[in-house]
Every structure is written in C-alpha cells, then in structure tokens.
DRENTORKOL-3810 file (N, C-alpha, C; in nm, 4 decimals):
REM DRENTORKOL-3810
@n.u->0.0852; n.v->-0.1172; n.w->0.0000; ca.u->0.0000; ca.v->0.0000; ca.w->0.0000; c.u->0.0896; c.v->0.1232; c.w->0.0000
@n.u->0.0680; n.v->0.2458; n.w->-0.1024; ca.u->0.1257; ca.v->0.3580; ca.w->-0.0975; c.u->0.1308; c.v->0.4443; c.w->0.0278
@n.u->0.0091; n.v->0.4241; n.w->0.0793; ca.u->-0.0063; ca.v->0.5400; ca.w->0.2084; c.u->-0.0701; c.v->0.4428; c.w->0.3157
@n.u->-0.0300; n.v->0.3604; n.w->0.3801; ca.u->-0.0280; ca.v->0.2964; ca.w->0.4877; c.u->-0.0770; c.v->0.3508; c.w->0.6134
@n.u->-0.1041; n.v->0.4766; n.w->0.6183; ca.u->-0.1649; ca.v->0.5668; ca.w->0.7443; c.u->-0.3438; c.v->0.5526; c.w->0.6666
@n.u->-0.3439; n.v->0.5328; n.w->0.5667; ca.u->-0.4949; ca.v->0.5639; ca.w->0.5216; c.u->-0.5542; c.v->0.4111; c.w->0.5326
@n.u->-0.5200; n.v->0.2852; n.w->0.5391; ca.u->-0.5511; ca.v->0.1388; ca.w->0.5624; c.u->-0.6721; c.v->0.1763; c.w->0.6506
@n.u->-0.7360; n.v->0.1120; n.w->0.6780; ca.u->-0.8518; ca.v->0.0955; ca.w->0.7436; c.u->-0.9097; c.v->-0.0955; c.w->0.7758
@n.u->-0.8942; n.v->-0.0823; n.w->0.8673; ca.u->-0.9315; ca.v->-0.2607; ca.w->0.9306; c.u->-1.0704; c.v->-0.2419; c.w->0.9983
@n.u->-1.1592; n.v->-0.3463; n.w->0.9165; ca.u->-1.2780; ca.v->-0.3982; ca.w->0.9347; c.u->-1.2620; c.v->-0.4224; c.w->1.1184
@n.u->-1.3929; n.v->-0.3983; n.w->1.2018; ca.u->-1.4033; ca.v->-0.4125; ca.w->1.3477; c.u->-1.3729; c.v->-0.6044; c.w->1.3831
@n.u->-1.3696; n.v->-0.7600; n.w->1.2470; ca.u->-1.3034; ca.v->-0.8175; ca.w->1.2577; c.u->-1.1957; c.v->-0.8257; c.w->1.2579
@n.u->-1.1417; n.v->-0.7548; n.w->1.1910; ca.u->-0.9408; ca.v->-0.7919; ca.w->1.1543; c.u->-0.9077; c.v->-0.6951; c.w->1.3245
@n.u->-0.9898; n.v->-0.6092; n.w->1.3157; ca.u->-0.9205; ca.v->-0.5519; ca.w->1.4912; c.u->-0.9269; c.v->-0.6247; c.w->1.5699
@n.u->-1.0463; n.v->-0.7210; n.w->1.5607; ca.u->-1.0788; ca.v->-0.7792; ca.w->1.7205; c.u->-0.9160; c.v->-0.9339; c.w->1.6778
@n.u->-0.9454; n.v->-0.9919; n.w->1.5522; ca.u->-0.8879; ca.v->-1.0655; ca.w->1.5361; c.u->-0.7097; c.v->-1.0530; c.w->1.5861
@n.u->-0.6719; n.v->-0.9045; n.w->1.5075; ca.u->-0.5524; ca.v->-0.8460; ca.w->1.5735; c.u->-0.5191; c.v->-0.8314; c.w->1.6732
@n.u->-0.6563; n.v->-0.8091; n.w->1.7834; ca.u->-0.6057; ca.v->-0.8052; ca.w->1.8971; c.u->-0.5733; c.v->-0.9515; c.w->2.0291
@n.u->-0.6604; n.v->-1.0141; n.w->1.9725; ca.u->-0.6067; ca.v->-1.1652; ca.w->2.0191; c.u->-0.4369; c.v->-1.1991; c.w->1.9606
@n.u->-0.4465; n.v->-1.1447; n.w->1.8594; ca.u->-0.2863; ca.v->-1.2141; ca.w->1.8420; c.u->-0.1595; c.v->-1.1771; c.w->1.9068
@n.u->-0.2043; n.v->-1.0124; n.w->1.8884; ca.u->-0.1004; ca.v->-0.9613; ca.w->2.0241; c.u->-0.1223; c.v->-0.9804; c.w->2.1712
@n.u->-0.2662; n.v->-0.9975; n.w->2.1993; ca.u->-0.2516; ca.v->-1.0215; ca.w->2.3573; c.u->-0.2193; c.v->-1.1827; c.w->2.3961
@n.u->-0.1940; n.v->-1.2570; n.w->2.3200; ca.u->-0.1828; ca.v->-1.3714; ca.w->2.3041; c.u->-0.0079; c.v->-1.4023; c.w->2.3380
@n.u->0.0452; n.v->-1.3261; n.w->2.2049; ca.u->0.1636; ca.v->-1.2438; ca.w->2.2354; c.u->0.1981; c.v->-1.2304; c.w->2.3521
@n.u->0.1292; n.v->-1.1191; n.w->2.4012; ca.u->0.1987; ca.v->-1.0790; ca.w->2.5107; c.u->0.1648; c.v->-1.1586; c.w->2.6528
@n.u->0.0938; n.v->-1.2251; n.w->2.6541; ca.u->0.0291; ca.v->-1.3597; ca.w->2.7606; c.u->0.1622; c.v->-1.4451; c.w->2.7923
@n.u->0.1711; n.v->-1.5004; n.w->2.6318; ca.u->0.2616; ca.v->-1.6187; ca.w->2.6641; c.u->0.4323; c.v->-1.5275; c.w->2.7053
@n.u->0.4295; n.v->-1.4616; n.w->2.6584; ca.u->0.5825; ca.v->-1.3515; ca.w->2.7146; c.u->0.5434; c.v->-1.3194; c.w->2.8587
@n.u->0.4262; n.v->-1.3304; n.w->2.9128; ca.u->0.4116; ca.v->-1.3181; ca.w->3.0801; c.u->0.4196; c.v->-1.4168; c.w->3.1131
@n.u->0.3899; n.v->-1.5026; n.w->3.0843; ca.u->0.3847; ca.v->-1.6468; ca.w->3.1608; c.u->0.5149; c.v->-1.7229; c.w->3.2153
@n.u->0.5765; n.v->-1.7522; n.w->3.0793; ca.u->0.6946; ca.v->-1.8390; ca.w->3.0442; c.u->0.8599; c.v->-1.7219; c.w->3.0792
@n.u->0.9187; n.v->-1.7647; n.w->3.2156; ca.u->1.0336; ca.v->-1.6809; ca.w->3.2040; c.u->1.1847; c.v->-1.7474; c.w->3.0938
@n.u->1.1496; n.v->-1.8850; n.w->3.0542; ca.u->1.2184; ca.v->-1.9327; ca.w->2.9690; c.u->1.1947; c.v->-1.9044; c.w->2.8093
@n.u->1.3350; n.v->-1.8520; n.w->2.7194; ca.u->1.3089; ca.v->-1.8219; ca.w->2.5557; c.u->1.2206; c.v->-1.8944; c.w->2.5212
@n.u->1.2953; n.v->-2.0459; n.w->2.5289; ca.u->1.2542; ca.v->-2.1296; ca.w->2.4360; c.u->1.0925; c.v->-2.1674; c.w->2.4449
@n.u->1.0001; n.v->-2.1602; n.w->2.5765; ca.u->0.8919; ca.v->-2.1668; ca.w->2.6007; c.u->0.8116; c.v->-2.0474; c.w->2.5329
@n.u->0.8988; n.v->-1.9704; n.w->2.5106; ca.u->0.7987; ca.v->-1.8311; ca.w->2.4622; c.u->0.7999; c.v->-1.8636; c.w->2.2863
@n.u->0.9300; n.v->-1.8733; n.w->2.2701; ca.u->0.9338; ca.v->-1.9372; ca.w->2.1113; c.u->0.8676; c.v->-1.9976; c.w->2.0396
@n.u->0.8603; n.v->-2.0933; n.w->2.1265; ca.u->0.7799; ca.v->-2.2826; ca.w->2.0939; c.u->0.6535; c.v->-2.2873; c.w->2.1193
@n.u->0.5969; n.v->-2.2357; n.w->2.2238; ca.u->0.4785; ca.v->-2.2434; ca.w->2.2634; c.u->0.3599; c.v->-2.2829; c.w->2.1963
@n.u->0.3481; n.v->-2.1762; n.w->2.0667; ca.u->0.2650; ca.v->-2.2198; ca.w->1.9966; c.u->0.3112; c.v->-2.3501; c.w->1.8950
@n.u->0.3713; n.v->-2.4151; n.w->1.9010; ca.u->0.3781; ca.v->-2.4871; ca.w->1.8157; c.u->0.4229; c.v->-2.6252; c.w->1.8740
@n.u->0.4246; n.v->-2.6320; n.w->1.9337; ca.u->0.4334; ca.v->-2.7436; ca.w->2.0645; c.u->0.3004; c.v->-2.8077; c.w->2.1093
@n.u->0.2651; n.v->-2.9604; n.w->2.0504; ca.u->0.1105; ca.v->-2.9996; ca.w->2.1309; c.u->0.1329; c.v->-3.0044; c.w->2.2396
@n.u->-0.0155; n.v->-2.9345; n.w->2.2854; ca.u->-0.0565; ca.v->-2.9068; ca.w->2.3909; c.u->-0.1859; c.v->-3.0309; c.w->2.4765
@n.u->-0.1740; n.v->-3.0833; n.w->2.5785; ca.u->-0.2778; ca.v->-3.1736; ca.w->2.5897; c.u->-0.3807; c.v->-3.1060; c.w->2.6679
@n.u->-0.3325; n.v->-2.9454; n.w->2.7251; ca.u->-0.4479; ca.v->-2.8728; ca.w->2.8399; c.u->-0.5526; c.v->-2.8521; c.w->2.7356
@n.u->-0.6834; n.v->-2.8178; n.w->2.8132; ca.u->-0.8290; ca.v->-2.7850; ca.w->2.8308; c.u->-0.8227; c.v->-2.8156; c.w->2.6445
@n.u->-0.8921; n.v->-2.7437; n.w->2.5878; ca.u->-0.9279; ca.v->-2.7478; ca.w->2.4662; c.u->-0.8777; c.v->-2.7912; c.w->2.3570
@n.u->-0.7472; n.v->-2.8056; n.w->2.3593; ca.u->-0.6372; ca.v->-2.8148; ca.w->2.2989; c.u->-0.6327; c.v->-2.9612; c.w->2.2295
@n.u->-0.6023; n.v->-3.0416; n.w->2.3412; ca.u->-0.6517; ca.v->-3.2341; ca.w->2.3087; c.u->-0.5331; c.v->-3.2335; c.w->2.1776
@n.u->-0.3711; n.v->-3.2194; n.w->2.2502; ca.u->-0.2710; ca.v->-3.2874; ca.w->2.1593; c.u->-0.2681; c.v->-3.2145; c.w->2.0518
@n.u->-0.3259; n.v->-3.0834; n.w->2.0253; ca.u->-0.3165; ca.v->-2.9890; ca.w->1.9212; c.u->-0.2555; c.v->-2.9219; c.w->1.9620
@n.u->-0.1293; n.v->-2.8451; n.w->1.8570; ca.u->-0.0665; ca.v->-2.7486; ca.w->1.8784; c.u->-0.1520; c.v->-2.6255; c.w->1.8770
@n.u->-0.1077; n.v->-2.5008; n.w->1.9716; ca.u->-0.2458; ca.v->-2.4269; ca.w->1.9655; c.u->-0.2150; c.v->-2.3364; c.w->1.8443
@n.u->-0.1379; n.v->-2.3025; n.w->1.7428; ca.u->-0.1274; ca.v->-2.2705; ca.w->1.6319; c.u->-0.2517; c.v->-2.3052; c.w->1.5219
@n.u->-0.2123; n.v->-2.4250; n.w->1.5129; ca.u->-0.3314; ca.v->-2.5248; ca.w->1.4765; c.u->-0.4742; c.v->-2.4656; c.w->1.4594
@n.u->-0.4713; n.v->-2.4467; n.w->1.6111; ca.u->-0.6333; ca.v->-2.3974; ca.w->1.6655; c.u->-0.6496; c.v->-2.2444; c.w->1.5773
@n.u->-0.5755; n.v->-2.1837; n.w->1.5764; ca.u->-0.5902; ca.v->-2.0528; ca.w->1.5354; c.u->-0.5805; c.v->-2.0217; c.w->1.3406
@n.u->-0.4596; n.v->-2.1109; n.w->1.3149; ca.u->-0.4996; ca.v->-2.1114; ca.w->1.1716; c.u->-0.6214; c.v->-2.1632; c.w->1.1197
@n.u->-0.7045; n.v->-2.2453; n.w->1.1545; ca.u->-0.8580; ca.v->-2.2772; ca.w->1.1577; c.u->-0.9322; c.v->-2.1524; c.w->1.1047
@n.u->-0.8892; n.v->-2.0061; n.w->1.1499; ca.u->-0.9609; ca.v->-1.9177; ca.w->1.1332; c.u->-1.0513; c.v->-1.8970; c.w->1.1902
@n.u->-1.1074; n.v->-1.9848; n.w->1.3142; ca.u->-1.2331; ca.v->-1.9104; ca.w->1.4149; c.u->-1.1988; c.v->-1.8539; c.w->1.5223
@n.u->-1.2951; n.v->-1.7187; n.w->1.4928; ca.u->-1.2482; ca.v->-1.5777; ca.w->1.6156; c.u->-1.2502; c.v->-1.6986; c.w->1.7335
@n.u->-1.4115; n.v->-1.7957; n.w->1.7903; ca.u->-1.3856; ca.v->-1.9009; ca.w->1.8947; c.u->-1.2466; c.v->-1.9507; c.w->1.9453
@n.u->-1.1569; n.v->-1.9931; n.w->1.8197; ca.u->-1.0384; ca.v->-2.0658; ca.w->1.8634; c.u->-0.9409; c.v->-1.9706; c.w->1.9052
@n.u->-0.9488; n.v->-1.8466; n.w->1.8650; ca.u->-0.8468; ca.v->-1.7058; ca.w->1.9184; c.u->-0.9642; c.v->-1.6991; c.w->2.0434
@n.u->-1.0300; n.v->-1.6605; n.w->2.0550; ca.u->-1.0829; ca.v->-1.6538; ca.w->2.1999; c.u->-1.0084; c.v->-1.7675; c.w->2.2785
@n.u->-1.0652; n.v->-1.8893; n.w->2.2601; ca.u->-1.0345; ca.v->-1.9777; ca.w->2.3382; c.u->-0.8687; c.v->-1.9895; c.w->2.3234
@n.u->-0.8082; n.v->-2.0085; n.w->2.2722; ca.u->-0.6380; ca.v->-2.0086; ca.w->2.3132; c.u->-0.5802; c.v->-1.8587; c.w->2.3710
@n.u->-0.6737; n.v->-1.7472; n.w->2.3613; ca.u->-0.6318; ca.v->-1.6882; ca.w->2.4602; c.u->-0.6776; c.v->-1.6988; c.w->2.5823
@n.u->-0.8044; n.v->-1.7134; n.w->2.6067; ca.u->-0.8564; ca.v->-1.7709; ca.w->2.7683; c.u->-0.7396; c.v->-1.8790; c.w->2.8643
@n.u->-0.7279; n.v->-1.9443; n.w->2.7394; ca.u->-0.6442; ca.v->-2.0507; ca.w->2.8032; c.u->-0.4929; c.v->-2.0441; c.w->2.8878
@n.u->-0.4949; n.v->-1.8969; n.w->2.8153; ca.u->-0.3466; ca.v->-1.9017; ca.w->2.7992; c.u->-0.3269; c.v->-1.7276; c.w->2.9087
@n.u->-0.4218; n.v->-1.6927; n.w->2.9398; ca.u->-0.4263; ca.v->-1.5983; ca.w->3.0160; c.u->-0.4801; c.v->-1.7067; c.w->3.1300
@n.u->-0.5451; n.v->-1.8266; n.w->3.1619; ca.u->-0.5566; ca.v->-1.8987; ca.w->3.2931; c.u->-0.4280; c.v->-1.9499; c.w->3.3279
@n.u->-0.3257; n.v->-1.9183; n.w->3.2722; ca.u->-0.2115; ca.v->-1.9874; ca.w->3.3115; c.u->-0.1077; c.v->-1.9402; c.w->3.4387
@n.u->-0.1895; n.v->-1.7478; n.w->3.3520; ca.u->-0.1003; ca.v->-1.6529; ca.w->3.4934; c.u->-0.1657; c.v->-1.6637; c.w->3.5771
@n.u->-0.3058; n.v->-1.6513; n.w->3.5645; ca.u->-0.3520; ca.v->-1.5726; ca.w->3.7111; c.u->-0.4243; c.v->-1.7368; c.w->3.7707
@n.u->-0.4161; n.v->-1.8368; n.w->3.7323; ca.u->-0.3872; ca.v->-2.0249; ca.w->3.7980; c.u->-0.2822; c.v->-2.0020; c.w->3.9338
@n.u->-0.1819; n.v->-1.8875; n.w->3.8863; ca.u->-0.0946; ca.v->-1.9080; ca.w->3.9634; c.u->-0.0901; c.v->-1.7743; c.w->4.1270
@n.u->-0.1726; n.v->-1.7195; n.w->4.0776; ca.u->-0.2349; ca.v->-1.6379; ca.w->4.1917; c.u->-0.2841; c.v->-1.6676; c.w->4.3181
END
C-alpha cells in the first residue's frame, strides 16, 4: 500500500488483531524461559481445549472461537498461579 496511514481494518481484523497480540503478550508473561515463549505455539498441547493440538493449529482454523479460546487458556495460566 502507498499510504499505509490511510488502511482501514474492518471491526473483525481488529478484534482478530487483537487476540494475536494479547496472546503475544500472555505467553511472554507467563513463560520466564526463551525457548517456552518461542515454541509455545507450536508445541502440542494436551491442556483444556487443545486435546494434543498445537495451539497454532487452533488458530490457523480461522475461528475468532479458537483465538478466543487459546487466549482464555493461555491468560488462565497466569492468574492459575495467583
């Protein structure tokens, strides 16, 4: 795009955008190890919803549900530990 300040994102691609960064930034709270922050998504997972799916997986699917749900999941991880 020539003028990149003029883009405009549908109220999906925002909500969608914003699961990916808070998702982002979840698993960078959680995990004080690189390689856990690295891998994470791509590593099967056997917790809650997941069932041996990498949660990548879940999200290339394309349902806002599966970005909801792998972020729920993944924000119960910090505050589990509360």
């Amino acid at each position: 795009m020539k003028t990149p300040e003029k883009a405009r994102l549908s109220r999906d691609q925002q909500t969608r955008l914003s699961y990916i960064l808070n998702i982002y930034q979840l698993i960078r709270m959680s995990f004080n190890n690189q390689a856990n922050v690295d891998n994470f998504m791509s590593l099967k997972n056997y917790n809650g919803q997941f069932k041996g799916r990498r949660p990548i997986d879940m999200l290339l699917e394309g349902s806002i549900e599966n970005m909801r749900d792998t972020y729920r999941h993944i924000d119960s991880l910090i505050y589990a530990r509360w």
